[in-house]
Backbone of each chain as ProteinMPNN parsed JSONL, in Angstrom:
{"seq_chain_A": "XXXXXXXXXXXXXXXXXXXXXXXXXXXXXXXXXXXXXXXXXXXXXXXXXXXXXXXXXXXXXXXXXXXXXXXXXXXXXXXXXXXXXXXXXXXXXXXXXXXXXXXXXXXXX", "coords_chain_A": {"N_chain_A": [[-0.89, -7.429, 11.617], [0.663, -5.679, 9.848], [1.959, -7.563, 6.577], [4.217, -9.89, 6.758], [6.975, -11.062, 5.889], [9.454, -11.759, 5.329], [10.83, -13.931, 4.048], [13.113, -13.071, 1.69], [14.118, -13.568, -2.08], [11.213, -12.207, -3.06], [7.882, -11.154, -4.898], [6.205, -8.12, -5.305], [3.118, -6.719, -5.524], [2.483, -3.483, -6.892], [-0.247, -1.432, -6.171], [-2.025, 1.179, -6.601], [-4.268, 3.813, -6.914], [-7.056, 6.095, -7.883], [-10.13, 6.287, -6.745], [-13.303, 7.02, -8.765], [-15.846, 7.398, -7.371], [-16.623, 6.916, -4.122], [-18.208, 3.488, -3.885], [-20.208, 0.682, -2.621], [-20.058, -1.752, -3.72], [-17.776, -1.625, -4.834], [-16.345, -2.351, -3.168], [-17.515, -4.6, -2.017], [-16.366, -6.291, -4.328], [-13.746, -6.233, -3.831], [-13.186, -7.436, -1.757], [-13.907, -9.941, -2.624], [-11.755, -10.793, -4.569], [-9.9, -10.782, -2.737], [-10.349, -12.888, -1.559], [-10.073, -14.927, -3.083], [-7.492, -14.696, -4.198], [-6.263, -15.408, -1.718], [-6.624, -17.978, -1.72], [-4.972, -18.988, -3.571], [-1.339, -20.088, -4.124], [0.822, -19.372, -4.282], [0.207, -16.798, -3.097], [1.211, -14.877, -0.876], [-0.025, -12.638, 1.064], [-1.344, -9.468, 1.739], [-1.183, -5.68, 1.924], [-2.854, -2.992, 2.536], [-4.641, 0.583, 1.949], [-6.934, 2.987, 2.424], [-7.429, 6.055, 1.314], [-7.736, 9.75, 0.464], [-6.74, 8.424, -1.844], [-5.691, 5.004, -2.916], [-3.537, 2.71, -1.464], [-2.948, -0.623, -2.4], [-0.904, -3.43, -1.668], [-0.292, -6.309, -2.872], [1.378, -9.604, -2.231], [3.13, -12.137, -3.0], [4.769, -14.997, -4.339], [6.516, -15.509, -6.653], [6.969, -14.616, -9.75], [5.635, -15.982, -11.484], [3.424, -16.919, -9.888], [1.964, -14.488, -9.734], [1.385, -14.183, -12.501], [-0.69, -16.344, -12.298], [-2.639, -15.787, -10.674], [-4.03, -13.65, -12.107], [-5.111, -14.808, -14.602], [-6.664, -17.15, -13.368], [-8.538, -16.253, -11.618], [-10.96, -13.858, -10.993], [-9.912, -11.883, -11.801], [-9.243, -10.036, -14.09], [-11.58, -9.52, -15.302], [-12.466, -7.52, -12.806], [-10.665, -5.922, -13.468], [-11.705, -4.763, -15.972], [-14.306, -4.209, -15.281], [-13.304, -2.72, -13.052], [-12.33, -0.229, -14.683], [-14.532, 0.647, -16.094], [-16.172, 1.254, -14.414], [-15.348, 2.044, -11.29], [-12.8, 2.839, -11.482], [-11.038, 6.258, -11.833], [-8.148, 6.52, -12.036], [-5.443, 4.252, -12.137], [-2.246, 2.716, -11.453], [-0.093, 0.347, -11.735], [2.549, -1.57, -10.356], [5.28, -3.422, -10.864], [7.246, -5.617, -8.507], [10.635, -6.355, -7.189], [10.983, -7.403, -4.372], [13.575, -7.121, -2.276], [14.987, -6.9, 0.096], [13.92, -6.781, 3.853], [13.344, -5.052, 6.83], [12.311, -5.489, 10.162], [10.557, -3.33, 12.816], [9.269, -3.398, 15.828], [7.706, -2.536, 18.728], [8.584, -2.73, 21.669], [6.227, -4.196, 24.304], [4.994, -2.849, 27.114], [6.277, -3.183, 30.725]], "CA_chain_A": [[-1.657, -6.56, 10.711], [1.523, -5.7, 8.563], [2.259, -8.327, 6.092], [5.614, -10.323, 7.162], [7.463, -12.409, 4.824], [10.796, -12.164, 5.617], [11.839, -14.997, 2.536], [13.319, -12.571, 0.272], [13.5, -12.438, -2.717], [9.674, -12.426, -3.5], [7.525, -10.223, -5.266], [4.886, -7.603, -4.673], [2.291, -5.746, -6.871], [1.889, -2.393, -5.871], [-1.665, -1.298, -7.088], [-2.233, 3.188, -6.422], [-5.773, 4.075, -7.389], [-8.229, 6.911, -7.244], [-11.851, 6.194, -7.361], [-14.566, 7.795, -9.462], [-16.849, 7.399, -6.205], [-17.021, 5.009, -3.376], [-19.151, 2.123, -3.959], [-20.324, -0.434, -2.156], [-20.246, -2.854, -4.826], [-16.177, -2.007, -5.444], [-15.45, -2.799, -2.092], [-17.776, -6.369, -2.011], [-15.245, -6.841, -5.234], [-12.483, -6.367, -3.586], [-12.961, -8.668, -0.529], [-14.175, -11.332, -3.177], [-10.796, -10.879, -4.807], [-8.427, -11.138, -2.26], [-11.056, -13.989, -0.685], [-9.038, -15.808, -4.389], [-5.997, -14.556, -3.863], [-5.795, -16.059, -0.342], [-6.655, -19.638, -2.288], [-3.554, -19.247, -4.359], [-0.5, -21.089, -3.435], [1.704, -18.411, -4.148], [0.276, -16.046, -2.473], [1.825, -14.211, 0.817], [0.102, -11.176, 1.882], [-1.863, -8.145, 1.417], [-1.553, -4.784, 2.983], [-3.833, -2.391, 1.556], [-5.019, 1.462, 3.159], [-7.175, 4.109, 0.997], [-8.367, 7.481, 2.217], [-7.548, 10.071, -0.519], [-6.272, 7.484, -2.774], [-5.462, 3.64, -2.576], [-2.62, 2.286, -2.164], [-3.057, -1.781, -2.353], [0.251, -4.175, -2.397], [-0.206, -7.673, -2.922], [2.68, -9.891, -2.299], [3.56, -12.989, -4.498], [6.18, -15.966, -4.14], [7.037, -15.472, -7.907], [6.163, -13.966, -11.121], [4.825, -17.125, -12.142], [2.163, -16.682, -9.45], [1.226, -13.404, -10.093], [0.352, -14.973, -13.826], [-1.592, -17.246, -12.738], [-3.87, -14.909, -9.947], [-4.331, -12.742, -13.011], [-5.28, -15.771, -15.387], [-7.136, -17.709, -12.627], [-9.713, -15.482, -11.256], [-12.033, -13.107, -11.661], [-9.157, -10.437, -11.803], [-9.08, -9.903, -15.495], [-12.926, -9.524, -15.692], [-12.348, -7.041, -12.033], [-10.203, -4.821, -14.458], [-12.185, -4.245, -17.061], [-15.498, -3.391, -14.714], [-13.445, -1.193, -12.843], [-11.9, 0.839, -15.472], [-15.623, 1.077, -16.439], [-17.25, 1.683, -13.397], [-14.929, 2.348, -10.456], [-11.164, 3.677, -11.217], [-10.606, 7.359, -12.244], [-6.914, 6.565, -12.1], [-4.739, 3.545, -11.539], [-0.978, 2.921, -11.515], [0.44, -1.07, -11.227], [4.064, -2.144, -10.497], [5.544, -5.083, -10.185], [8.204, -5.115, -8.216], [10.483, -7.734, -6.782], [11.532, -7.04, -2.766], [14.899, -7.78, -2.427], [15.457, -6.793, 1.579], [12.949, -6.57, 4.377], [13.432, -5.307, 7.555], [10.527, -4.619, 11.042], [10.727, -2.481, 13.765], [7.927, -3.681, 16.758], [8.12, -1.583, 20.295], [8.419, -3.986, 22.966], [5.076, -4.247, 24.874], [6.012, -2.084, 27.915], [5.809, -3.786, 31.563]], "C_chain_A": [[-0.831, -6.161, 9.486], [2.318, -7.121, 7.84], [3.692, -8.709, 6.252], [5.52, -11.421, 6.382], [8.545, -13.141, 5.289], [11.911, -13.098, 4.579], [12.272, -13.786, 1.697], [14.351, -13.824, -0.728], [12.144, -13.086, -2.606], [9.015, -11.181, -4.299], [6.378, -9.739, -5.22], [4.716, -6.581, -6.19], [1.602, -4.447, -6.104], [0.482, -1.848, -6.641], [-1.717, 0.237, -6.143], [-3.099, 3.281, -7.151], [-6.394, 5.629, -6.599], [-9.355, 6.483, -7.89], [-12.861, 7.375, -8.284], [-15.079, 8.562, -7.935], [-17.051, 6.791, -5.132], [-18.235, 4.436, -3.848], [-19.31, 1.403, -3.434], [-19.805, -1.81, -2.848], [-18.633, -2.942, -5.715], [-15.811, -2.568, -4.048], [-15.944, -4.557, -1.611], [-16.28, -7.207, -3.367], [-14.122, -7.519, -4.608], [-12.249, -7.707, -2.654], [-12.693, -9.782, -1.385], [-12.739, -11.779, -3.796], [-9.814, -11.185, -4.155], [-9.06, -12.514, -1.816], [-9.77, -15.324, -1.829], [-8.183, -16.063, -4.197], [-5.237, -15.438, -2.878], [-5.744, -17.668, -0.676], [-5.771, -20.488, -3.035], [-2.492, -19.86, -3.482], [0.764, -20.118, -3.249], [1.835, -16.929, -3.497], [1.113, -15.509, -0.949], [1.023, -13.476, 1.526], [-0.402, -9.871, 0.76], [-1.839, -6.94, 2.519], [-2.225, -3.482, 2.363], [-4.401, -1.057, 2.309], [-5.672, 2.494, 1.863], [-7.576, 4.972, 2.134], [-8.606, 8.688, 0.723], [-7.53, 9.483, -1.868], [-6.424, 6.239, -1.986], [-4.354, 3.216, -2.644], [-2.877, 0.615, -1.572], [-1.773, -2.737, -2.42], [-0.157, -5.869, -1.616], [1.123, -8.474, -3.162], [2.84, -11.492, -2.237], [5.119, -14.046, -3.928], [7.132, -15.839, -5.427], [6.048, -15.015, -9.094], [5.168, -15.202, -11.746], [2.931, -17.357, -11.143], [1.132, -15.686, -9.482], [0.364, -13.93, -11.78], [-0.723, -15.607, -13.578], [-2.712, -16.89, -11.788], [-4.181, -13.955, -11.277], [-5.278, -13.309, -14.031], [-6.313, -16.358, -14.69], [-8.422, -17.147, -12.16], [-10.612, -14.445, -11.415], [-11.551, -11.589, -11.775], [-9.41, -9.737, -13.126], [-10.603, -9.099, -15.722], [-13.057, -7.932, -13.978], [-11.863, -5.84, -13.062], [-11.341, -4.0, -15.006], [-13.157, -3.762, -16.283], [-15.17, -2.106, -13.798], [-12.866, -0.314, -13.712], [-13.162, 1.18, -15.728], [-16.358, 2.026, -15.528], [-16.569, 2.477, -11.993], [-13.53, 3.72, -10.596], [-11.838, 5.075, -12.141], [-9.16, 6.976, -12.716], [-6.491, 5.242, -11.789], [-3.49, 3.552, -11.938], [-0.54, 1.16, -10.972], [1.677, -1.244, -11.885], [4.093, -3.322, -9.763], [7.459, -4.973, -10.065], [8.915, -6.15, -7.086], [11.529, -7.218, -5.253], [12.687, -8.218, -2.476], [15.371, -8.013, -0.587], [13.929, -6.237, 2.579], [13.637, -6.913, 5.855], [12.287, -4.91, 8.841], [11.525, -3.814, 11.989], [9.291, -3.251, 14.864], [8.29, -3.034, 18.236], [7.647, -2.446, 20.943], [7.348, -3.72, 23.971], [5.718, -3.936, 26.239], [5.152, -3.256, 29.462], [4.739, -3.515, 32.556]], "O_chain_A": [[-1.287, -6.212, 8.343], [3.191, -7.698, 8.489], [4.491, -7.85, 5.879], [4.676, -12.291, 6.168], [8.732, -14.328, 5.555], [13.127, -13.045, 4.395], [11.447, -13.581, 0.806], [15.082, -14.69, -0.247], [11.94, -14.221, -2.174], [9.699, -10.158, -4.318], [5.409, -10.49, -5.112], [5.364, -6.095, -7.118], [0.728, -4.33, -5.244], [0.414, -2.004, -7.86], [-1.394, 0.195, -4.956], [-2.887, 2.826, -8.275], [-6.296, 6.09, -5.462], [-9.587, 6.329, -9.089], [-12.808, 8.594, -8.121], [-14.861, 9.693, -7.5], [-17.884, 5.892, -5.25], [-19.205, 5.121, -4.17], [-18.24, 0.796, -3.461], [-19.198, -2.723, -2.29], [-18.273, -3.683, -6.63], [-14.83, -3.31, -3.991], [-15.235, -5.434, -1.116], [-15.585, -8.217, -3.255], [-13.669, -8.661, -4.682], [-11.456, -8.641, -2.772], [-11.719, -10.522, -1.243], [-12.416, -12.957, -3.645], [-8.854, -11.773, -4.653], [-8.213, -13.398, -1.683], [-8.994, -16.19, -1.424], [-7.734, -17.191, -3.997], [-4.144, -15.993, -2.992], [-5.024, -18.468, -0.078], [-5.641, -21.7, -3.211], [-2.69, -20.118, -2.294], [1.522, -20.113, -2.279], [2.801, -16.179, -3.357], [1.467, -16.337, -0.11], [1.215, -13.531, 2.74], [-0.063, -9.503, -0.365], [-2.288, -7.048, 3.659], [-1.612, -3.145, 1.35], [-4.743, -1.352, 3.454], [-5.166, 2.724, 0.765], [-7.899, 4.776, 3.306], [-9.571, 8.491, -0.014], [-8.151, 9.92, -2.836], [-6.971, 6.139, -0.888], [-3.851, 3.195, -3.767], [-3.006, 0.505, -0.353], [-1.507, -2.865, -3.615], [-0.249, -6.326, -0.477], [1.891, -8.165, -4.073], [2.583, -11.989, -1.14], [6.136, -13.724, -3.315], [8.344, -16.025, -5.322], [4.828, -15.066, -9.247], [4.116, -15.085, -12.375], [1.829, -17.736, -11.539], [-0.084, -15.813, -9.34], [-0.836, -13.992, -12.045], [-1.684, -15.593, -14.346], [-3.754, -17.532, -11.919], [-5.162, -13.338, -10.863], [-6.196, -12.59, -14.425], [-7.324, -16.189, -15.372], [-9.426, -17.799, -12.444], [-10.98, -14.443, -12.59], [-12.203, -10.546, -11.826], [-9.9, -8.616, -12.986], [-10.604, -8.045, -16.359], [-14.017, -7.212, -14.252], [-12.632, -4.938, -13.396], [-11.777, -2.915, -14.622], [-13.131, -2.537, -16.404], [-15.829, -1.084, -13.607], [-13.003, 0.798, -13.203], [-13.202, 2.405, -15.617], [-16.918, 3.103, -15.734], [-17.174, 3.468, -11.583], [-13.364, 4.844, -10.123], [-12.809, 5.017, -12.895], [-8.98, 7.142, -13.923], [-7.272, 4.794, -10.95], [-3.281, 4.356, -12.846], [-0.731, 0.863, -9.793], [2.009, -1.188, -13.069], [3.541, -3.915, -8.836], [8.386, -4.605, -10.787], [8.224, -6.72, -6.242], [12.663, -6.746, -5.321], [12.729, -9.449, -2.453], [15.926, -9.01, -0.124], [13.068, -5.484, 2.124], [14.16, -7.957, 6.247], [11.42, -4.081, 8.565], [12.75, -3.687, 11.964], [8.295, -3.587, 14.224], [9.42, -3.25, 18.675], [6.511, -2.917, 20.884], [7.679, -2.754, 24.659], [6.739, -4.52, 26.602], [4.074, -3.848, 29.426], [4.424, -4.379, 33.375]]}, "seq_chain_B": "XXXXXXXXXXXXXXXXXXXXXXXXXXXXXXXXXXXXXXXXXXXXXXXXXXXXXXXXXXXXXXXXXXXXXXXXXXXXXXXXXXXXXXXXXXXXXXXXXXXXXXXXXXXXX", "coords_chain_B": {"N_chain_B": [[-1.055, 12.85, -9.362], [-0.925, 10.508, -7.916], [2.652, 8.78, -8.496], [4.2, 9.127, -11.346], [6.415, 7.429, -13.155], [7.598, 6.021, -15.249], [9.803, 4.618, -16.194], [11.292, 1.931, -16.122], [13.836, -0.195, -14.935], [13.645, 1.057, -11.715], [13.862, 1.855, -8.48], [11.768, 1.08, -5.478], [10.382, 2.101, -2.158], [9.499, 0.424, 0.12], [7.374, 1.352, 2.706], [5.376, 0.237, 5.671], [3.434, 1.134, 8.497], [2.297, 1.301, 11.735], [0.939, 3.267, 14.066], [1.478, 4.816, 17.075], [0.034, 6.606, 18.415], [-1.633, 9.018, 16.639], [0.476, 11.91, 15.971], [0.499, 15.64, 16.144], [3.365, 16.061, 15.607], [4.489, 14.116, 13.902], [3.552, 14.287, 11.771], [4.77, 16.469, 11.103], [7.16, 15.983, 10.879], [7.404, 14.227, 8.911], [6.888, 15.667, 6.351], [8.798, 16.839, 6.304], [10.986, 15.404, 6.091], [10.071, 14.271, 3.405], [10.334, 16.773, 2.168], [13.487, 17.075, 2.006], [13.977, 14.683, 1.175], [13.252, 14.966, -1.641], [15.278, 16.651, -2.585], [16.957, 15.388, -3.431], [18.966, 14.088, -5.932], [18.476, 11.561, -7.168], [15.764, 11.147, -6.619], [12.361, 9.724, -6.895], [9.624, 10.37, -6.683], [6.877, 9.774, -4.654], [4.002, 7.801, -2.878], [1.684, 8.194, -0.282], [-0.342, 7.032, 1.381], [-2.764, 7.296, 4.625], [-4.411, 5.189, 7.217], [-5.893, 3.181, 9.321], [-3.822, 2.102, 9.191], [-0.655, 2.747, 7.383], [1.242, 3.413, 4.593], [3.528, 4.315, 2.77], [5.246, 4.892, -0.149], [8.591, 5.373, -1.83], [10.051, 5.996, -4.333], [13.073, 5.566, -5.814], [15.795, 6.653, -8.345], [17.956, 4.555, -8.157], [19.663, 1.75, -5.811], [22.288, 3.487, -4.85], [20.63, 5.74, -4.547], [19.208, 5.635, -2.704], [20.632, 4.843, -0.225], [22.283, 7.245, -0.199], [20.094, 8.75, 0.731], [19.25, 8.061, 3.126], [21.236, 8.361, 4.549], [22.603, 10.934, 4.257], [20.746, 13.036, 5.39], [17.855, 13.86, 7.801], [16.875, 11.315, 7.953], [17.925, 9.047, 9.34], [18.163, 10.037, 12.11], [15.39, 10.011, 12.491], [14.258, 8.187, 12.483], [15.182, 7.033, 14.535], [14.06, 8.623, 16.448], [11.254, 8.121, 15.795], [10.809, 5.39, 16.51], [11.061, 5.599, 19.329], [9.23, 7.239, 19.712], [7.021, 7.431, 17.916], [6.124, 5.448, 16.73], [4.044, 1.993, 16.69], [4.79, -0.031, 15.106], [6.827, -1.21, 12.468], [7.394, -1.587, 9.151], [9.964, -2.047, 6.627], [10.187, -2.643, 2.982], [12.678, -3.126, 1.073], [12.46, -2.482, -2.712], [12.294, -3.669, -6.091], [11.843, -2.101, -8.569], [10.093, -3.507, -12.014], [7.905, -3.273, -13.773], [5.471, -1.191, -15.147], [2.428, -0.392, -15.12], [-0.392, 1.533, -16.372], [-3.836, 2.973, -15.905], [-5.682, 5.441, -16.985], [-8.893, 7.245, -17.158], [-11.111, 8.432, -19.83], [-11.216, 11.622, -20.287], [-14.967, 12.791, -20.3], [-16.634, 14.151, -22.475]], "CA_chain_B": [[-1.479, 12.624, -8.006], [0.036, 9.049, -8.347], [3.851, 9.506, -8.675], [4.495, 8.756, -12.726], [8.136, 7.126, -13.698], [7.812, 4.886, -16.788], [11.647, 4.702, -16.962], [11.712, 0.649, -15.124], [13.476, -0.303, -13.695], [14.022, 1.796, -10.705], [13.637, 1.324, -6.331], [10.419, 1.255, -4.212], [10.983, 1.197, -0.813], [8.336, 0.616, 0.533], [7.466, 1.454, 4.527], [4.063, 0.423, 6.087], [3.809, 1.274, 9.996], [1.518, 1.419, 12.526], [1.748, 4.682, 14.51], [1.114, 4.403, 19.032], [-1.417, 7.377, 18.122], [-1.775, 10.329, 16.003], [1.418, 13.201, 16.56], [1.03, 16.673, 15.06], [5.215, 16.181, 15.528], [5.121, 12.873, 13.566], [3.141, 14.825, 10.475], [5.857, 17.254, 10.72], [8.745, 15.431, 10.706], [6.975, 13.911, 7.691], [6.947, 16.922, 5.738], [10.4, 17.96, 6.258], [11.732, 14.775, 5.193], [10.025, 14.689, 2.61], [11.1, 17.577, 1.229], [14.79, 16.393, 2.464], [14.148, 13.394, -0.223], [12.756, 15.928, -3.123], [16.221, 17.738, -3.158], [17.895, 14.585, -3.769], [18.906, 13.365, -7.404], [17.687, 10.094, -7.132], [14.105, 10.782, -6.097], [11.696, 9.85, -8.35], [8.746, 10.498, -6.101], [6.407, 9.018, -3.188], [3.173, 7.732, -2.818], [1.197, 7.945, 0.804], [-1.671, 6.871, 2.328], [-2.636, 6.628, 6.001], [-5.782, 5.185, 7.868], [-5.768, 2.711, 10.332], [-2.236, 2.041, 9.39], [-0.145, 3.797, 6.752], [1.838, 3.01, 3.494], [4.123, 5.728, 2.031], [5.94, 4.085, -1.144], [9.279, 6.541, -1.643], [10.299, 5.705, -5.446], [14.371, 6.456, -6.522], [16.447, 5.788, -9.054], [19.179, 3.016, -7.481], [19.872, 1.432, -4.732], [22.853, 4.503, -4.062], [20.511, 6.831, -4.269], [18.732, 4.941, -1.066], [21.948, 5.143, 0.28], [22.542, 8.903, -0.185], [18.992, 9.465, 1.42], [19.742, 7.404, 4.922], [22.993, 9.005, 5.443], [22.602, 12.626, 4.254], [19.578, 13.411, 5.618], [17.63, 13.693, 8.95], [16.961, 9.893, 7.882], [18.635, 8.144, 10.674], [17.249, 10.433, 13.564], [13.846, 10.689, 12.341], [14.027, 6.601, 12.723], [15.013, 6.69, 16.174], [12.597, 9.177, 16.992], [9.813, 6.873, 15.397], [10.972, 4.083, 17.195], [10.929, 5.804, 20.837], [7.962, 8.667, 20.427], [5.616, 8.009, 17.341], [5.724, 3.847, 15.778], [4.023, 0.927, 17.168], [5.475, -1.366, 14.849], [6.635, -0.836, 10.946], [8.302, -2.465, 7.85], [10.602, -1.34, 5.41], [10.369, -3.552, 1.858], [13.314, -2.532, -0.25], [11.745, -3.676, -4.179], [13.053, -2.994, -7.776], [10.284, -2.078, -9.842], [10.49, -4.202, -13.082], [7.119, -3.389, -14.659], [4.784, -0.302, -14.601], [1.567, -0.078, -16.302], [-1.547, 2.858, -16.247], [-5.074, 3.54, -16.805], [-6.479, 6.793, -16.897], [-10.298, 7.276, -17.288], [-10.441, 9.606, -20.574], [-12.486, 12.634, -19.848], [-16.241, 12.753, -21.086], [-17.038, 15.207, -23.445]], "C_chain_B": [[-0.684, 11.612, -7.933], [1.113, 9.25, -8.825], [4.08, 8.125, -10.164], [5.529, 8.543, -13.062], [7.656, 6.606, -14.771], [8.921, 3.637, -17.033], [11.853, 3.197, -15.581], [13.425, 0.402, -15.985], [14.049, 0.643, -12.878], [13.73, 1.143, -8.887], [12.104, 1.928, -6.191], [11.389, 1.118, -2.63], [9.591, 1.832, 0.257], [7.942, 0.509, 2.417], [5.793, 1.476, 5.03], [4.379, 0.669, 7.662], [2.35, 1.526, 10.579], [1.781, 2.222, 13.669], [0.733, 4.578, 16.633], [0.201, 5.449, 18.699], [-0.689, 8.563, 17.353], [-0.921, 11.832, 16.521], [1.267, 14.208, 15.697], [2.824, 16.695, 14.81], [5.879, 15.165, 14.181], [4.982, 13.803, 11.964], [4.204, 15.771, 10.007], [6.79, 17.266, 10.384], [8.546, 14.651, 9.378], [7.171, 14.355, 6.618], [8.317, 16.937, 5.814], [11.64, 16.878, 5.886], [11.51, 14.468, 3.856], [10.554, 15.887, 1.433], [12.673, 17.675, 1.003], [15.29, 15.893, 1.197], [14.615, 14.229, -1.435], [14.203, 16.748, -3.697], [17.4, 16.861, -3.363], [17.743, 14.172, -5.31], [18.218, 12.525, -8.007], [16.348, 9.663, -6.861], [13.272, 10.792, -6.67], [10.053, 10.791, -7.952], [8.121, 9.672, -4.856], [5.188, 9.32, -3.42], [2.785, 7.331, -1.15], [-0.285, 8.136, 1.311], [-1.849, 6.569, 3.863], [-3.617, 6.665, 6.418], [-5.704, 4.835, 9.014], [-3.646, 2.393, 10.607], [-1.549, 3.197, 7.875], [1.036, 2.671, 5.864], [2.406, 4.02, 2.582], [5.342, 4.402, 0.951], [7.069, 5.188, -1.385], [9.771, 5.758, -3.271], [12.294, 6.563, -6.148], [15.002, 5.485, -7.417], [17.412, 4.653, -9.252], [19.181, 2.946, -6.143], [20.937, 2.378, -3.887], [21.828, 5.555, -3.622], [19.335, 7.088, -2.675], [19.295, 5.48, -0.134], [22.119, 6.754, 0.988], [21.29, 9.39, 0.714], [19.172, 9.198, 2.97], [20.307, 8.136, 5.631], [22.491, 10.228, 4.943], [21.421, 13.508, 4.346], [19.039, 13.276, 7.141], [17.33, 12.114, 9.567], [16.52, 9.285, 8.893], [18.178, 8.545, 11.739], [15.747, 10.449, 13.224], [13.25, 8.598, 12.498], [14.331, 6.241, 14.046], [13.966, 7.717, 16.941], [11.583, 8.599, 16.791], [9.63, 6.027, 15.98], [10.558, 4.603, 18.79], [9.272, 6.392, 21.416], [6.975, 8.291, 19.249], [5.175, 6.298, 16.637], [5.287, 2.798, 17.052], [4.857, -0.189, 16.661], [5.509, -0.539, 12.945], [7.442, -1.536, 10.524], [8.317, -1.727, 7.1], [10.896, -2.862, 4.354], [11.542, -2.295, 1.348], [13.458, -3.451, -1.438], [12.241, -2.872, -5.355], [12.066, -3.238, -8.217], [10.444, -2.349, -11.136], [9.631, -3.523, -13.951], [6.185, -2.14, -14.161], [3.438, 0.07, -16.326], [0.475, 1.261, -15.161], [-2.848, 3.002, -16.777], [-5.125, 5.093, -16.515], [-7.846, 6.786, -17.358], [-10.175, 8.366, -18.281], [-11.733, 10.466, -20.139], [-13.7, 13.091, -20.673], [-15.898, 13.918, -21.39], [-17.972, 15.804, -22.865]], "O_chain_B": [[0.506, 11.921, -7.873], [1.016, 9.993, -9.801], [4.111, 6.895, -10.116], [6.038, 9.589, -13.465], [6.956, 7.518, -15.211], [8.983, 2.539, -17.585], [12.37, 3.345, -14.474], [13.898, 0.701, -17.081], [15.076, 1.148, -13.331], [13.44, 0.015, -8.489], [11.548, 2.914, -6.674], [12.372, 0.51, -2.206], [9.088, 2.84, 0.755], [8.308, -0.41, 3.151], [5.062, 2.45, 4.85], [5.512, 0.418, 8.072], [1.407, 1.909, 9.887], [2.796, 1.968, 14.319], [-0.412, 4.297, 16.987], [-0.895, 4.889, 18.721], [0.484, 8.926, 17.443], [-1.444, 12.682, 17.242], [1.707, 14.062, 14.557], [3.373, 17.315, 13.899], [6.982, 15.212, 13.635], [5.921, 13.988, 11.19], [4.525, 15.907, 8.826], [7.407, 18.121, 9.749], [9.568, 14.427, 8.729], [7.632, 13.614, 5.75], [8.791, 17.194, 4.708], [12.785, 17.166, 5.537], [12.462, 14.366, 3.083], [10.986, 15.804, 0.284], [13.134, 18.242, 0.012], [16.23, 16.193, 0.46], [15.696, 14.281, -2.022], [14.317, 17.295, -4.794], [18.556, 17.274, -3.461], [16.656, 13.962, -5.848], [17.542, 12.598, -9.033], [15.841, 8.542, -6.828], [13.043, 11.866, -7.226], [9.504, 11.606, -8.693], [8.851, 8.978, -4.148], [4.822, 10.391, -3.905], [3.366, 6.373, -0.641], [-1.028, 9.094, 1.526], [-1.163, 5.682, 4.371], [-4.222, 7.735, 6.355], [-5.496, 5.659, 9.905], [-2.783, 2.439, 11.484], [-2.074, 4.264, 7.554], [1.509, 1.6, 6.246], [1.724, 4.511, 1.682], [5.965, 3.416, 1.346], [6.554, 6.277, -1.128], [9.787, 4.542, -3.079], [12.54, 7.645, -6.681], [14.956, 4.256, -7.46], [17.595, 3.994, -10.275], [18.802, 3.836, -5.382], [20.874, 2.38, -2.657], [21.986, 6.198, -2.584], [18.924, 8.033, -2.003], [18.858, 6.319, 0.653], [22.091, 7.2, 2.135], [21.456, 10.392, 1.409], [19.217, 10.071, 3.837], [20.16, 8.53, 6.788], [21.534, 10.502, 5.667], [21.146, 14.457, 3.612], [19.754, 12.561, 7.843], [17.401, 11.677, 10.715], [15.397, 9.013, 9.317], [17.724, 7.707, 12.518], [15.007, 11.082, 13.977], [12.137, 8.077, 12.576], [13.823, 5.282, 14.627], [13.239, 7.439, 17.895], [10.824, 8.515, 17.756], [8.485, 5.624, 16.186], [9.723, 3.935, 19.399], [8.563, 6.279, 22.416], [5.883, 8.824, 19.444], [4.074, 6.058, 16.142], [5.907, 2.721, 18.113], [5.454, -1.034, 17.329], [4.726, 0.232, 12.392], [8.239, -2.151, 11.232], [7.462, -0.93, 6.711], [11.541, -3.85, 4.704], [11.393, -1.076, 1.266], [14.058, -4.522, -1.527], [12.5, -1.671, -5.435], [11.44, -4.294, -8.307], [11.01, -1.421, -11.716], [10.176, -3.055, -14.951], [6.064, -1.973, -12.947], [3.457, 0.421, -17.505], [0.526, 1.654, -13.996], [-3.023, 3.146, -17.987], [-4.412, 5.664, -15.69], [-7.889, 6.0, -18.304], [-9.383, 9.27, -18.014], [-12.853, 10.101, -19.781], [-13.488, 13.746, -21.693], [-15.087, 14.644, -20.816], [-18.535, 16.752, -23.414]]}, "name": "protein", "num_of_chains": 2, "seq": "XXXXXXXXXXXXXXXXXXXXXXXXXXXXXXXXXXXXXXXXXXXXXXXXXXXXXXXXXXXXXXXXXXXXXXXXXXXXXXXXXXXXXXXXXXXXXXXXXXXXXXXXXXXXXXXXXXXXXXXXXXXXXXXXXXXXXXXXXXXXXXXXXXXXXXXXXXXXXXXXXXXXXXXXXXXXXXXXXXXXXXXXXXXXXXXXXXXXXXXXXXXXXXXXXXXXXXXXXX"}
């Protein structure tokens, strides 16, 4: 359920949002978006949780892939409808994960 | 609401987890490191969400000031307590934030 990479380096896009309103019609978006994302080559991994806020991080083999999910799909055109229609607020970093380590509790006997 | 730096690049370190169930102890120990962080130099801020799983982003200015938080802080026990009494499973990304952009929705008239 939590996105495992383990290759560092790589890089992730952290995306922090508050909505206007929920919507139905931001959250069909969203699926359709990562449905893209997942078609990319460079992709890795999404782990994504809202309640209050959103926090979304998409995670990237290289900057050069993040260009071209941005360029490529219907992200660009996603923007602009939600600044219109959905976001109140957003906040995007790009940010390149240098060390990664887990923790998992051993499934007891 | 969304923790505001500008000033790239700086640290993410980013920690998603998945929690064995719901502790008023865990929320607490939450809180109190938190505020732990806040009285450190290096802390720029922290972003957290938690649903099914959870994503707290902790934002400082270098990789010492990481450092300085681990070690001089409840840190280190509040990670073996997680591990024994309140985490199913979690990941720590440590990411250098290169790039930081913003909308804001401007406020109707």
């Amino acid at each position: 359920m939590i996105t495992n990479i383990q290759n560092t380096p790589y890089y992730a896009v952290i995306f922090t949002s508050i909505l206007d309103q929920p919507d139905p019609e931001y959250f069909r978006m969203n699926d359709r978006l990562r449905e893209q994302a997942e078609k990319l080559e460079g992709f890795l991994g999404e782990d994504s949780v809202r309640n209050d806020y959103g926090i979304s991080i998409s995670y990237w083999k290289d900057l050069d892939s993040i260009e071209l999910w941005r360029k490529k799909t219907e992200h660009q055109w996603a923007i602009e409808k939600g600044k219109k229609d959905f976001y109140k607020e957003y906040k995007i970093r790009i940010a390149r994960v240098e060390r990664e380590y887990e923790f998992k509790k051993p499934i007891p006997n």
